[in-house]
Structure formats: structure tokens, C-alpha cells
N, C-alpha and C positions, 0 to 999 in steps of 0.2 A: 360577235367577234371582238366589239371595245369592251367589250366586260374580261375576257382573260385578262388584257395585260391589267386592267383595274384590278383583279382579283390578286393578282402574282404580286403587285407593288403592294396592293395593303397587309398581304399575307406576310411580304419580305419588311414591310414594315415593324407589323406586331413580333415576328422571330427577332429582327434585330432590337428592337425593344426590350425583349427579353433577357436577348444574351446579355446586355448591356446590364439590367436589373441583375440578374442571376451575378456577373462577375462583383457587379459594387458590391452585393452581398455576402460575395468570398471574399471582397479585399476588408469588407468590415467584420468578419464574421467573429464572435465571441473568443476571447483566450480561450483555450483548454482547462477544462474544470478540474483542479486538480486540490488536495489537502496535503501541508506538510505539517507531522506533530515530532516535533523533537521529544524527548521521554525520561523518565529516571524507573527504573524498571527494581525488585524485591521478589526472591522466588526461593524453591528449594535447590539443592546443590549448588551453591554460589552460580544461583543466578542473578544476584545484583549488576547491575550495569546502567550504560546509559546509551540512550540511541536516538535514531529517526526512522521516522516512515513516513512513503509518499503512496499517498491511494489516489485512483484516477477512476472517476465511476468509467463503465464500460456499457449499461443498459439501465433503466431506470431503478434495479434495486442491485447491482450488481459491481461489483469497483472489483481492480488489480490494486494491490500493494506491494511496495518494496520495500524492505525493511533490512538495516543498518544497526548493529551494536555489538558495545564493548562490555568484555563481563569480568571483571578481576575474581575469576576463579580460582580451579589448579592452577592455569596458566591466565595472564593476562591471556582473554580470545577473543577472535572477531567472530562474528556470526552475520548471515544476512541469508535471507529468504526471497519468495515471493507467494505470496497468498490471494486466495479468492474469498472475498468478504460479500455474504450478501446480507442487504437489512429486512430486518423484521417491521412489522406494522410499528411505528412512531407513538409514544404515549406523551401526549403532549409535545414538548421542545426537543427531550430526548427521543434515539433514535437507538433501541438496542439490534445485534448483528451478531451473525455466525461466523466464522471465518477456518481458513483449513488449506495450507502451503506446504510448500517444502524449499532445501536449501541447504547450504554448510554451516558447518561452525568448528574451532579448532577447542579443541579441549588435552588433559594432559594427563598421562601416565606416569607411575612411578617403575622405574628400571634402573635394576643393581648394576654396578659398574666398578672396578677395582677400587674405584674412590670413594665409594659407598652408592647410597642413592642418589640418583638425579630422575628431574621429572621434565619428561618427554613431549613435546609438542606434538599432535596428530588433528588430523581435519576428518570428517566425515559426512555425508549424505545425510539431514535431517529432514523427520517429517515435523506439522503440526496440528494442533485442531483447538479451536477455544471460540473466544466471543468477547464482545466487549457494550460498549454505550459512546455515542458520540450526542455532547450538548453544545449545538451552537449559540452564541452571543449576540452577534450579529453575523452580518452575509462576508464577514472577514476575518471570524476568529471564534475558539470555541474551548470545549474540555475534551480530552478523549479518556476512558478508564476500557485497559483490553487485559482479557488475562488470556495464555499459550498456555499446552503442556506441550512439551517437542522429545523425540525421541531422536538420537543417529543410530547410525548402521555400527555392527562393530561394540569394541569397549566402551564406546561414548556413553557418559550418565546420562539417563531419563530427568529432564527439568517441568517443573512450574513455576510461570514468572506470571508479573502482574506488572504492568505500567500503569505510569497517570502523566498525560501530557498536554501539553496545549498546540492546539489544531489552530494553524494559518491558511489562506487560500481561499476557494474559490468554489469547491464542489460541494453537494448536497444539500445549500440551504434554501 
């Protein structure tokens, strides 16, 4: 009969012990692994431009990316995505990757108007698919080299772009 409450107190010992371990380890627990590479990007159909992108791995070969740029096309355009990048086996420091999103981007039509031509602003529904190489430095900075083909819906031109940018942060090294 002295043995439950001995049992019940050491039990409620080791649980609160726990919880206590368990919460210090949420209150310290690591920032979110995240890479930002700002970019200067070269492609077909005035795809030059310049941008950013933020990858967040999500599983051990697997990131979300969101990506941000300006293209001095037909129209000055914005464009932004979001893609799933997973990586390939690492050869040595480099780490090449498949990747494959979708997203808007506005591009520009020419249309006759009593005053001649002007050219039209429009957005459309992109896809993309390509691949790239991320080489890190150290565990705070690195190269990124990604190349996209991207298609929209619609008149939208079909592009290939190429960036090279340099990766800050925190994830994959």
C-alpha cells in the first residue's frame, strides 16, 4: 500500500521533469532554416531581370521557394512564383536540384488604338520546371546558379531565364 503513493510521486516526478525539459527545448529551439538569394537573372524573350528567392527546406531533400522579380521586358513586369525544389545526391560542396512551380507574371501586348500602337499590360497563370546548383561558403552564405523555362496561359511568351545569386541564411549546410 506505501509503494503507490511512492510510485505515483516518482512517476509525477519524472512527467514533470519532462515537461519542463520538453518546454526549455521549444523555448530554445533552432531559428527556421531558411536561404535568401537575391539574383540578376539573362534569358530569352527579355527575360533579364532582377529578383529574390526564399527556400525553406520542408523534409530532408525537399524545400518550398518563393520567388520575387522584375523583368524590363515588353512591359516593365513583376513576376513571382512558388516552387518545389528537391536535391539530388551532393558532389562534393555542390548540391545540384530539380525544381518545378507555378505562379503570375505580367507581360505586354501590342494593341492598335486611334493613336497608333500602344502596348498593354496583362498577367497570366505561369508554370515552371528547370534545376539549378547551390554552393555553400560557409554555414551563412553561398553561390546559387538556377536556370527556369516558364510558360503562361494565354498570349504570355514562353521564357528561359538563368540566374546567379548569392545565398544568405541558414538552411542546407
Amino acid at each position: 500500500m506505501k509503494l503507490v503513493p511512492l510510485v505515483l510521486l516518482t512517476s509525477a516526478t519524472f512527467v514533470g521533469a519532462e515537461a519542463a525539459q520538453a518546454q526549455e527545448s521549444r523555448d530554445q529551439a533552432a531559428p527556421i532554416p531558411y536561404e535568401i538569394t537575391p539574383y540578376v537573372s539573362i534569358g530569352s524573350n527579355a527575360s533579364t531581370g532582377v529578383g529574390a528567392s526564399v527556400r525553406w527546406p520542408i523534409a530532408s531533400k525537399l524545400s518550398i521557394e518563393v520567388e520575387t522579380a522584375v523583368r524590363q521586358a515588353e512591359v516593365t513586369g513583376l513576376s513571382s512564383s512558388v516552387s518545389l525544389l528537391y536535391d539530388l545526391p551532393s558532389i562534393g560542396r555542390v548540391t545540384p536540384y530539380v525544381a518545378g512551380g507555378a505562379g503570375f507574371e505580367q507581360y505586354g501586348t501590342v494593341a492598335e488604338s486611334p493613336l497608333g500602337l500602344v502596348m498593354l499590360k496583362s498577367t497570366t497563370f505561369t508554370v515552371n520546371a528547370g534545376g539549378g546548383i547551390r554552393i555553400p561558403i560557409d554555414d551563412k552564405w553561398g553561390f546559387r546558379t538556377d536556370a527556369r523555362w516558364s510558360n503562361g496561359l494565354g498570349r504570355a511568351p514562353e521564357r528561359f531565364r538563368v540566374y546567379n545569386g548569392v545565398t544568405f541564411g541558414t538552411a542546407g549546410r
